[in-house]
OpenMM code with the backbone's topology and positions (N, CA, C; nanometers):
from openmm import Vec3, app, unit

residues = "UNK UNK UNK UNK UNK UNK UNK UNK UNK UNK UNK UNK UNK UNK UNK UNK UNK UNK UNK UNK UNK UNK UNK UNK UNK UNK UNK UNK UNK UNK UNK UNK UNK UNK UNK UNK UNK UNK UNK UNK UNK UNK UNK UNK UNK UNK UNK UNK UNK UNK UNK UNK UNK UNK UNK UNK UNK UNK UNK UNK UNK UNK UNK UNK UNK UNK UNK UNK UNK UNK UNK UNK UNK UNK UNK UNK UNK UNK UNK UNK UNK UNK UNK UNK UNK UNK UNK UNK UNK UNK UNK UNK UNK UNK UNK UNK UNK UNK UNK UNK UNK UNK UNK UNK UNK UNK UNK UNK UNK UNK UNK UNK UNK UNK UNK UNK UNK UNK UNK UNK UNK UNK UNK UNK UNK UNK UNK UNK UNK UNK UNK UNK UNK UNK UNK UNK UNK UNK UNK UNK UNK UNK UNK UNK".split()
positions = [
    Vec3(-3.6961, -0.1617, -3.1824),
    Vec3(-3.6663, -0.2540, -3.0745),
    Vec3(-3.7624, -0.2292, -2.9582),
    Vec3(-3.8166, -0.3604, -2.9186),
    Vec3(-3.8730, -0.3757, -2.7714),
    Vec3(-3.8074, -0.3386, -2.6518),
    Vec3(-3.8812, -0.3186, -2.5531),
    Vec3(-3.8028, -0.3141, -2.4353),
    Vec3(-3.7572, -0.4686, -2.3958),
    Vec3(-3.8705, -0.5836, -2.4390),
    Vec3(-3.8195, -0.7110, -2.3884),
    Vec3(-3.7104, -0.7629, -2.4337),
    Vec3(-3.6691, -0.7002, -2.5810),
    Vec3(-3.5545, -0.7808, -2.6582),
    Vec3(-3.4254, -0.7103, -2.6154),
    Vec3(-3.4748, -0.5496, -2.5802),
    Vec3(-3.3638, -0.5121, -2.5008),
    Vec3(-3.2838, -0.5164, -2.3721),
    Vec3(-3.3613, -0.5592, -2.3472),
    Vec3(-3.3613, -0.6386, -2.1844),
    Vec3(-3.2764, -0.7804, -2.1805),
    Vec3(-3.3204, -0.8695, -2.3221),
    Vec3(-3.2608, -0.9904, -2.3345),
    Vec3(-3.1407, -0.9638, -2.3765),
    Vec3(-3.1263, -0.8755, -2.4785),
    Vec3(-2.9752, -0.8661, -2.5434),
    Vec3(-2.8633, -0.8740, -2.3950),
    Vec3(-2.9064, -0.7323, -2.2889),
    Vec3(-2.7979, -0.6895, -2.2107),
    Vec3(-2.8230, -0.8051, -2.1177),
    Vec3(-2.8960, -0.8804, -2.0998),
    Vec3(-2.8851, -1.0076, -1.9962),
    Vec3(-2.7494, -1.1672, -2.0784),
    Vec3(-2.8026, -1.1020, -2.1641),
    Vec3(-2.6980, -1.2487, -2.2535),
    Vec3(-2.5724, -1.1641, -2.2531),
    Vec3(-2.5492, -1.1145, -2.2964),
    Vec3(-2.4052, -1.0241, -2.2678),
    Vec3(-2.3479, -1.0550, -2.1133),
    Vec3(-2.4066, -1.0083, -1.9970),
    Vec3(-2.3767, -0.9864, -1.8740),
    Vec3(-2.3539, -1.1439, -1.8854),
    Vec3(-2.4327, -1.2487, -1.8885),
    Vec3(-2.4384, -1.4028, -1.9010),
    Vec3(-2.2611, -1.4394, -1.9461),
    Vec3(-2.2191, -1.4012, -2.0785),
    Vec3(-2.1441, -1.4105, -2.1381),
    Vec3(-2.0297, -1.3910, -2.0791),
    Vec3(-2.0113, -1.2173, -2.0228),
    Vec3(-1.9165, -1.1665, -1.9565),
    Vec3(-1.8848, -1.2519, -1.8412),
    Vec3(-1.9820, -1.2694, -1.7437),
    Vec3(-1.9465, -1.3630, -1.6449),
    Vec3(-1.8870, -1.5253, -1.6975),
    Vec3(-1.9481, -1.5808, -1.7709),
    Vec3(-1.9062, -1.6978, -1.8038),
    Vec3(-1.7427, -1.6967, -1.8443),
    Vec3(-1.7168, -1.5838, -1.9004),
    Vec3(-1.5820, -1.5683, -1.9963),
    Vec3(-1.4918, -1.5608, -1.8601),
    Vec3(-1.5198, -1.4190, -1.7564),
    Vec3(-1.4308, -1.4261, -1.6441),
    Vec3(-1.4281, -1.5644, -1.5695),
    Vec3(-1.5508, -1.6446, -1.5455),
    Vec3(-1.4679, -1.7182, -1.4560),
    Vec3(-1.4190, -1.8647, -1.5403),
    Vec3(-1.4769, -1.8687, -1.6679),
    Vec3(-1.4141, -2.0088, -1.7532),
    Vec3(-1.3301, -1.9332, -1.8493),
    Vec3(-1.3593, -1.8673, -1.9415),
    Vec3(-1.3240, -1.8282, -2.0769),
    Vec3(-1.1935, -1.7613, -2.0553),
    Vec3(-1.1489, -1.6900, -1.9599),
    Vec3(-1.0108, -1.6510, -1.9594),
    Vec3(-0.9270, -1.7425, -1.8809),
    Vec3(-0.9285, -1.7998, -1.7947),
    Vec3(-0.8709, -1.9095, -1.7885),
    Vec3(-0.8534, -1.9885, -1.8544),
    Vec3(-0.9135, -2.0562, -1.8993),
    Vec3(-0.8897, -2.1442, -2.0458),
    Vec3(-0.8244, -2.0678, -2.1844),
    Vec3(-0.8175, -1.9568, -2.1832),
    Vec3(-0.7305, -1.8883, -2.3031),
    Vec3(-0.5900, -1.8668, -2.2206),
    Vec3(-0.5689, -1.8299, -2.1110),
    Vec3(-0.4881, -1.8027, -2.0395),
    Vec3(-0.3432, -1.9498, -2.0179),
    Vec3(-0.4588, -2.0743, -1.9990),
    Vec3(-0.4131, -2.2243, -2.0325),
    Vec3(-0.3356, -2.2324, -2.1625),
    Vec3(-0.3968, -2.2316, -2.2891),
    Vec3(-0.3892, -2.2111, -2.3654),
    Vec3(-0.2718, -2.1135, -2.4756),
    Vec3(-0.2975, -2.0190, -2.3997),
    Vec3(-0.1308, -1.9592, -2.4233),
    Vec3(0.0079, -1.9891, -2.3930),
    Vec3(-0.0289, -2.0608, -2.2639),
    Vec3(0.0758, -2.1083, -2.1485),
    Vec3(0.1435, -2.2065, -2.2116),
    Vec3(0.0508, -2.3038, -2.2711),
    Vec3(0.0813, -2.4500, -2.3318),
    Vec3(0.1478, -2.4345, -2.5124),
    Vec3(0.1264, -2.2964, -2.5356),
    Vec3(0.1594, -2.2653, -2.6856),
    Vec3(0.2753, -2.1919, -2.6953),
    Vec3(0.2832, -2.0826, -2.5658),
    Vec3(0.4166, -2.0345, -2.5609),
    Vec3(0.4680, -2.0212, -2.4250),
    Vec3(0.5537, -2.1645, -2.4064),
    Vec3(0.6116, -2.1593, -2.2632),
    Vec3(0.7100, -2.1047, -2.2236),
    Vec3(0.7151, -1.9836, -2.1327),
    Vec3(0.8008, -1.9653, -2.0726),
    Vec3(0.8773, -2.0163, -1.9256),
    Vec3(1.0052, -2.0246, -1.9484),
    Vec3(1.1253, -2.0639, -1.8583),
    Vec3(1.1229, -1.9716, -1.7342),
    Vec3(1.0764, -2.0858, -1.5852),
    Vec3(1.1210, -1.9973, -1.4890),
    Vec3(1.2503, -1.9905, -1.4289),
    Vec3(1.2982, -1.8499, -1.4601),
    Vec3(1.4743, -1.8336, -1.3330),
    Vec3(1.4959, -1.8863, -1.2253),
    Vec3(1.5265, -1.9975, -1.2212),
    Vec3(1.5259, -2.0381, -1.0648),
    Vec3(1.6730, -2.0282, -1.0254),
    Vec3(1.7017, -1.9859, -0.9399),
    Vec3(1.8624, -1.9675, -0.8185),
    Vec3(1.8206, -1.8893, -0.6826),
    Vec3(1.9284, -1.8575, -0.6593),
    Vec3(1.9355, -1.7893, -0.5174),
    Vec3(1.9303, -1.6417, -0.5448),
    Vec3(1.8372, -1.5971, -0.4735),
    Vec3(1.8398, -1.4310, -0.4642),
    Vec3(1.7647, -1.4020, -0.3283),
    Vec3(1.8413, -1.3448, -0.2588),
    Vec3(1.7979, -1.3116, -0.1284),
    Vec3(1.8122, -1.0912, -0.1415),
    Vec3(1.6684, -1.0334, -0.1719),
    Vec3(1.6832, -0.9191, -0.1582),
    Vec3(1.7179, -0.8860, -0.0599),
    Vec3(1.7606, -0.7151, -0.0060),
    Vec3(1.7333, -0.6186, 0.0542),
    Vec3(1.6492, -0.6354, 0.0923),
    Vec3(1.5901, -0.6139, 0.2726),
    Vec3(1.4662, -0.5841, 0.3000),
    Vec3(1.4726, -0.5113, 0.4098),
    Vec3(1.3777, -0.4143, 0.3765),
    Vec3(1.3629, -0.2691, 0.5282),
    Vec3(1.2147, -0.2994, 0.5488),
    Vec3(1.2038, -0.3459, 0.7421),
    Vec3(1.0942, -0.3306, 0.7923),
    Vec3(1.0636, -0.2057, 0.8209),
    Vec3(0.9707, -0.1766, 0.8204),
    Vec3(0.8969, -0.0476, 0.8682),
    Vec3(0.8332, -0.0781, 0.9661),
    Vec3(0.8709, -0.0197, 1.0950),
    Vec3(0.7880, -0.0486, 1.2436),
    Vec3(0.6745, 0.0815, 1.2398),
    Vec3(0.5886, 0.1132, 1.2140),
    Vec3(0.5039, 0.2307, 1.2404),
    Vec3(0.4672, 0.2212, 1.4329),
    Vec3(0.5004, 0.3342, 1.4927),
    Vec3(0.4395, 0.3196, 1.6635),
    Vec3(0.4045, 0.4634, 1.6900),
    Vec3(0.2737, 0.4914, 1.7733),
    Vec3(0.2768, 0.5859, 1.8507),
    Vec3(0.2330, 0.5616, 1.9893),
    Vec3(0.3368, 0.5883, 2.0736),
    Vec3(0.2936, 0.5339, 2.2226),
    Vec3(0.3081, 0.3628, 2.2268),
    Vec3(0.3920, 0.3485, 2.1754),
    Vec3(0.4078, 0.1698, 2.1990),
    Vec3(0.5036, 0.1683, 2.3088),
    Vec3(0.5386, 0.1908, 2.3815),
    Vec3(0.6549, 0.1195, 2.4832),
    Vec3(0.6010, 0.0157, 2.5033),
    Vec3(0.4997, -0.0296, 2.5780),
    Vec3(0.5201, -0.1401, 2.6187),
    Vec3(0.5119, -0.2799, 2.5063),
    Vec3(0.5280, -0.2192, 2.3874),
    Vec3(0.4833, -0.3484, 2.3174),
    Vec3(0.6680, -0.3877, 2.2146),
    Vec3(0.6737, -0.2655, 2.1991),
    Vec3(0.8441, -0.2052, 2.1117),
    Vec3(0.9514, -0.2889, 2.1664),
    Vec3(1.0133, -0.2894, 2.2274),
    Vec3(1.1227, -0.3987, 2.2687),
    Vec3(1.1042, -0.5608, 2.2704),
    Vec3(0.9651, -0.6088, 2.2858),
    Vec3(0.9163, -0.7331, 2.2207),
    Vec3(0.9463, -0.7732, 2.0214),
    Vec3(0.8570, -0.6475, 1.9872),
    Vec3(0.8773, -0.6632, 1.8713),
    Vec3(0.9626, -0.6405, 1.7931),
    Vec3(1.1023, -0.5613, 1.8672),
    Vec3(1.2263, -0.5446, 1.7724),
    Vec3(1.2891, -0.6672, 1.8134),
    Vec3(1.2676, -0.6992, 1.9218),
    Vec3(1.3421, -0.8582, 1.9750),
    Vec3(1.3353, -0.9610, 1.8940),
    Vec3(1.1943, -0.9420, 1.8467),
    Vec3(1.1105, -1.0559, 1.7503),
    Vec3(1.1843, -1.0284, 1.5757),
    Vec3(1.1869, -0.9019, 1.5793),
    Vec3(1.2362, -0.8579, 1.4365),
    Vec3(1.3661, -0.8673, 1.4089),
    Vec3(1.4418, -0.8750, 1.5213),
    Vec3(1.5993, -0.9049, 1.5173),
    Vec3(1.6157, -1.0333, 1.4796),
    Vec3(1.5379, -1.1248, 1.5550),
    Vec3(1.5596, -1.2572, 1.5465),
    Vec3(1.4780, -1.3726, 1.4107),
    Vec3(1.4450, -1.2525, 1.3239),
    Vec3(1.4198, -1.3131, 1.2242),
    Vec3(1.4976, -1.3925, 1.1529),
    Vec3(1.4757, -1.5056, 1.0802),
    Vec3(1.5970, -1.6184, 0.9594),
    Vec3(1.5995, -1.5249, 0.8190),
    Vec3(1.6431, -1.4315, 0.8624),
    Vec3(1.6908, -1.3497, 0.7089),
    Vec3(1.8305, -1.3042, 0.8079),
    Vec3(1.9117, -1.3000, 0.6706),
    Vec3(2.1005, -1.2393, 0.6598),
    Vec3(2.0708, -1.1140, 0.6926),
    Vec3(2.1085, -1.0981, 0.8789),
    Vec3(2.1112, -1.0189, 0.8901),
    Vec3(2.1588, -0.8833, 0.8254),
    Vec3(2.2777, -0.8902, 0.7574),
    Vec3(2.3268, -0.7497, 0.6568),
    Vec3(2.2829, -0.7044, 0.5485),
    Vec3(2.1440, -0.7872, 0.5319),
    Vec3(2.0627, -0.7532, 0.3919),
    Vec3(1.9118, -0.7276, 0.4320),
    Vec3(1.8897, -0.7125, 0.5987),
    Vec3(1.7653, -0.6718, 0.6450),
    Vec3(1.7999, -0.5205, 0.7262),
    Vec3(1.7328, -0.4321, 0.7263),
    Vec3(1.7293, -0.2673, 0.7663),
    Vec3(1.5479, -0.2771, 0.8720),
    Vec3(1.6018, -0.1848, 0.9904),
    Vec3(1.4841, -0.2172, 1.0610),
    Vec3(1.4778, -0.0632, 1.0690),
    Vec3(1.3598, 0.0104, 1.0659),
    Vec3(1.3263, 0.1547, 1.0769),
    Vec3(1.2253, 0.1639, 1.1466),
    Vec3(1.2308, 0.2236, 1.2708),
    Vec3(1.0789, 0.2389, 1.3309),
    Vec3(1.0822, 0.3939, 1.3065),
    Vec3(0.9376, 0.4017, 1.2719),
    Vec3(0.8769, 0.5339, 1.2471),
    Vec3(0.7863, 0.5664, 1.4098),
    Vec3(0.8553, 0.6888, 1.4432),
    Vec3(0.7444, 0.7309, 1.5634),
    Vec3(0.7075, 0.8698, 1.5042),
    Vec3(0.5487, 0.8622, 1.5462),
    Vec3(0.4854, 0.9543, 1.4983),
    Vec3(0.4873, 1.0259, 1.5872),
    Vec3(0.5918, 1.1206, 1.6848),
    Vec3(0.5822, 1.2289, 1.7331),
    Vec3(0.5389, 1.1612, 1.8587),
    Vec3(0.5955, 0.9937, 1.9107),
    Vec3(0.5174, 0.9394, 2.0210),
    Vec3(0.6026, 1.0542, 2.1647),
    Vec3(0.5098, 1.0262, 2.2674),
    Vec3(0.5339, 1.0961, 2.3731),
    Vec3(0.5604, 1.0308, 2.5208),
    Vec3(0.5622, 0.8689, 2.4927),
    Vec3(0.6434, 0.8324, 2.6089),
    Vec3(0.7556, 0.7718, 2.6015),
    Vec3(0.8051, 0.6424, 2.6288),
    Vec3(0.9321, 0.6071, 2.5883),
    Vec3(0.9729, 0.5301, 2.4664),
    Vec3(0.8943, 0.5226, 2.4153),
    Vec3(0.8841, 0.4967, 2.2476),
    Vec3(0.9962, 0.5170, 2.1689),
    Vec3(1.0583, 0.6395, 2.2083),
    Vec3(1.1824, 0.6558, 2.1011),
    Vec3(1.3326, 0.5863, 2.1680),
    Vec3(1.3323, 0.6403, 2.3068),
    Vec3(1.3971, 0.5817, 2.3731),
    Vec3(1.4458, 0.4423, 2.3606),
    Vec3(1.3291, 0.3498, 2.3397),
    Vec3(1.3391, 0.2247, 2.3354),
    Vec3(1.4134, 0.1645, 2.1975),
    Vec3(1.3777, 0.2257, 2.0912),
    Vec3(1.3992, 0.2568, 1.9964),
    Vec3(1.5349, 0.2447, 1.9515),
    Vec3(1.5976, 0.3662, 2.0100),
    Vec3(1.7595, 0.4098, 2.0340),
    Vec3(1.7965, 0.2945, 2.1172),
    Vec3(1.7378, 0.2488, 2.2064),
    Vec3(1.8239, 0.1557, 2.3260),
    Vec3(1.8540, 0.0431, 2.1987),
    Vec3(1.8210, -0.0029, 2.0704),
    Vec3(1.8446, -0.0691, 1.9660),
    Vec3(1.9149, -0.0778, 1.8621),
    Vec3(1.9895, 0.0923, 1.9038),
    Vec3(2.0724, 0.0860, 1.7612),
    Vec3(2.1969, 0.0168, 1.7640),
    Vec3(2.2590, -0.0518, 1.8376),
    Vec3(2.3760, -0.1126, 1.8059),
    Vec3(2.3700, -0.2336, 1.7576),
    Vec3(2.2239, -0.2874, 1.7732),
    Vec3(2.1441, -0.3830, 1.6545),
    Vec3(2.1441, -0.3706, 1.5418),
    Vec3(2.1084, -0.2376, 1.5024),
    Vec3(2.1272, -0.2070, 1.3491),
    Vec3(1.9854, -0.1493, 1.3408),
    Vec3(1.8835, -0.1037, 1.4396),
    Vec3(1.7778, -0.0281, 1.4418),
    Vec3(1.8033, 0.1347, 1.4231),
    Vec3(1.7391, 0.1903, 1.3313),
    Vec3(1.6898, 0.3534, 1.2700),
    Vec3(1.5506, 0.4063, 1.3478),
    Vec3(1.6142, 0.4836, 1.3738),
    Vec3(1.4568, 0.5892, 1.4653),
    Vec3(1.4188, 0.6784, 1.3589),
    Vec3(1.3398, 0.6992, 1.2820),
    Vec3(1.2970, 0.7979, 1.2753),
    Vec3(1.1791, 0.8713, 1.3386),
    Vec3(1.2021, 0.9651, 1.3804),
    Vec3(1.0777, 1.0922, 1.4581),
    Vec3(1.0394, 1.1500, 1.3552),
    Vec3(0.8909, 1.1432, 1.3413),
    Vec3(0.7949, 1.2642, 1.2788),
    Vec3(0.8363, 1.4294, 1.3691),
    Vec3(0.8532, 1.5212, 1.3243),
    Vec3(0.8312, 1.6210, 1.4011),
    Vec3(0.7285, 1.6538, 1.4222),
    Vec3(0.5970, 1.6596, 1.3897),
    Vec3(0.5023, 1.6699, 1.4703),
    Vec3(0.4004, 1.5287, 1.4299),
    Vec3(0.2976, 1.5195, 1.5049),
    Vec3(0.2372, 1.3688, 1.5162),
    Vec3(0.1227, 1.4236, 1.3362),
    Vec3(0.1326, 1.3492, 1.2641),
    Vec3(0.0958, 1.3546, 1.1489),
    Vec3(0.0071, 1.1990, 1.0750),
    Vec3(0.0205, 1.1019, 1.1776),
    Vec3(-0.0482, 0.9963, 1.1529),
    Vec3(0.0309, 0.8659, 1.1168),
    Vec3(0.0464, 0.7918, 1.1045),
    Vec3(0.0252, 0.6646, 1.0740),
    Vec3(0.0762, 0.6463, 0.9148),
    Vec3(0.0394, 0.6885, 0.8463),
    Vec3(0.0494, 0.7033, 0.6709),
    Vec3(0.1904, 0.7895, 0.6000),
    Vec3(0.1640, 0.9140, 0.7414),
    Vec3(0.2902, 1.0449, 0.7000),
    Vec3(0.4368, 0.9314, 0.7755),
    Vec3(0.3859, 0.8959, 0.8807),
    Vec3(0.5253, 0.8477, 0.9577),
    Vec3(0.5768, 0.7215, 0.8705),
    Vec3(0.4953, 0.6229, 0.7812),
    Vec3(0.5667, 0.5483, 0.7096),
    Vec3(0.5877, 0.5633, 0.6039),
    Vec3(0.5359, 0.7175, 0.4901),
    Vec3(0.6194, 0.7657, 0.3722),
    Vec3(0.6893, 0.8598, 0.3870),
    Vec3(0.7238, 0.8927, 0.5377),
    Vec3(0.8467, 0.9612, 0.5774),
    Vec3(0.9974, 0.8263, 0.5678),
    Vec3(0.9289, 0.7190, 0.6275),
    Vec3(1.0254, 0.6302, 0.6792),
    Vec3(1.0756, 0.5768, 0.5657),
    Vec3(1.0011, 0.5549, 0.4380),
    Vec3(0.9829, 0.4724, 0.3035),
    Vec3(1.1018, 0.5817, 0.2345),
    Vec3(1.0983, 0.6874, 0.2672),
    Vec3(1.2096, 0.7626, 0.2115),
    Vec3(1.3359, 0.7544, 0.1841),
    Vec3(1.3579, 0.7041, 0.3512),
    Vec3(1.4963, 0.6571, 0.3946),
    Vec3(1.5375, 0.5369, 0.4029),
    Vec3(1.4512, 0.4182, 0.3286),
    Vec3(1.4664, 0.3164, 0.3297),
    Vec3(1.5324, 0.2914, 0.2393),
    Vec3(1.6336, 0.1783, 0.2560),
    Vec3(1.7117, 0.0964, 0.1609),
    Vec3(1.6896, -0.0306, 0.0832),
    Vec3(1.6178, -0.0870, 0.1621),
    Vec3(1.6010, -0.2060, 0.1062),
    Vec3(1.5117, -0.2232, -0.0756),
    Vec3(1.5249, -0.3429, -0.1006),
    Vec3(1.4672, -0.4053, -0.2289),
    Vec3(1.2774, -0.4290, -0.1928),
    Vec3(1.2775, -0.4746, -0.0947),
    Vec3(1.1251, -0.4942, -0.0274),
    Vec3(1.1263, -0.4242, 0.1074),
    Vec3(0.9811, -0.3487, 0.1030),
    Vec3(0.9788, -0.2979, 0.2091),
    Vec3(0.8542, -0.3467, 0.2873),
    Vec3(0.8810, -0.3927, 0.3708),
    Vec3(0.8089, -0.4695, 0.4423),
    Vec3(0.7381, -0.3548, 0.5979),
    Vec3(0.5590, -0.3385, 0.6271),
    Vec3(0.5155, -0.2815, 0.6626),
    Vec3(0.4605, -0.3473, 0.8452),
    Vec3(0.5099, -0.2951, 0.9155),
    Vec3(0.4624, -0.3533, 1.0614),
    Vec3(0.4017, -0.2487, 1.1788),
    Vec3(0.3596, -0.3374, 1.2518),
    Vec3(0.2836, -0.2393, 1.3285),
    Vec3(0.3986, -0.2896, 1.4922),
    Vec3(0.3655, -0.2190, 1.5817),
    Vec3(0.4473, -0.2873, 1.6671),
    Vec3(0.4146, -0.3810, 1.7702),
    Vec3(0.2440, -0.4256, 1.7445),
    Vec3(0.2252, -0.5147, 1.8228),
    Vec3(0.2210, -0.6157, 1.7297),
    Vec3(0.2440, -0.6737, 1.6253),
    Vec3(0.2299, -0.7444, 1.4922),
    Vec3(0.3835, -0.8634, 1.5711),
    Vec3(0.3771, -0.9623, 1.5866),
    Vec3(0.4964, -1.0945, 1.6370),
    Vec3(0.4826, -1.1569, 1.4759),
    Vec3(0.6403, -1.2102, 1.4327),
    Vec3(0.6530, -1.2763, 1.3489),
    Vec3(0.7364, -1.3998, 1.3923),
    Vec3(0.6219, -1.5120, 1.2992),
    Vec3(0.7662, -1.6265, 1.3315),
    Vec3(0.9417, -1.6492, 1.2585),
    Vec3(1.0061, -1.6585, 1.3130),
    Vec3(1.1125, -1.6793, 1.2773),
    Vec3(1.0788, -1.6980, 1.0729),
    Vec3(1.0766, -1.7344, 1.0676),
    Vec3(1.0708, -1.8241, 0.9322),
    Vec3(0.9228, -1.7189, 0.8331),
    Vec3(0.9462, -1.6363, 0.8550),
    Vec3(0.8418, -1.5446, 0.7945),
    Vec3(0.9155, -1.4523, 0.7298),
] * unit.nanometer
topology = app.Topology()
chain = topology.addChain("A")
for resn in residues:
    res = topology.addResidue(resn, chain)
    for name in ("N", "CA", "C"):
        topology.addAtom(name, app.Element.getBySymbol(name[0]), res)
């Protein structure tokens, strides 16, 4: 073998491969769909869902966004709100607590560990079916 024919082989291949990802599996993918159809479940199912607030040093943004998170269009008794503070140091937790008769969870990092540790600390204690990830300057609309 040449170098030119070897050159052509791995160019028609690569040719191939690409052609297959963006036509050739879709069209087999069609194809299956139309040969063996499956039935979608459709009804009502409204999971569990625990937000995860991640904050360090948010006061001024935290009582907006649990306001915002309270007032979400989900059943309330099947949504769990957890803010994770990473060991924040002003009124962050405070604010926090000023929420629990809402149905808001503080958890404190004991020492500041980041961003990542404070929400697979929080993911621990979570209940919900979906866990849904926020920051605390992050506003949602109602209907989200």
């Amino acid at each position: 073998m040449n170098v030119r024919f070897t050159a052509e082989i791995i160019f028609w291949i690569g040719a191939a491969a690409l052609v297959y990802t963006y036509a050739g599996y879709p069209a087999l993918i069609a194809l299956i769909s139309t040969l063996r159809p499956r039935r979608v479940k459709r009804g009502d199912f409204t999971p569990s869902l625990t937000i995860i607030i991640t904050a360090y040093n948010e006061e001024r943004a935290l009582a907006a966004k649990l306001t915002n998170t309270i007032a979400l269009d989900y059943p309330r008794d099947l949504m769990e709100i957890i803010v994770a503070s990473d060991c924040s140091s002003d009124r962050t937790d405070e604010i926090a607590q000023s929420f629990h008769r809402q149905g808001v969870i503080l958890h404190r990092q004991p020492q500041r560990l980041g961003k990542t540790a404070a929400q697979n600390a929080a993911v621990e204690k979570a209940r919900g079916e979906i866990i849904v990830f926020s920051d605390a300057t992050s506003l949602y609309e109602p209907d989200a």
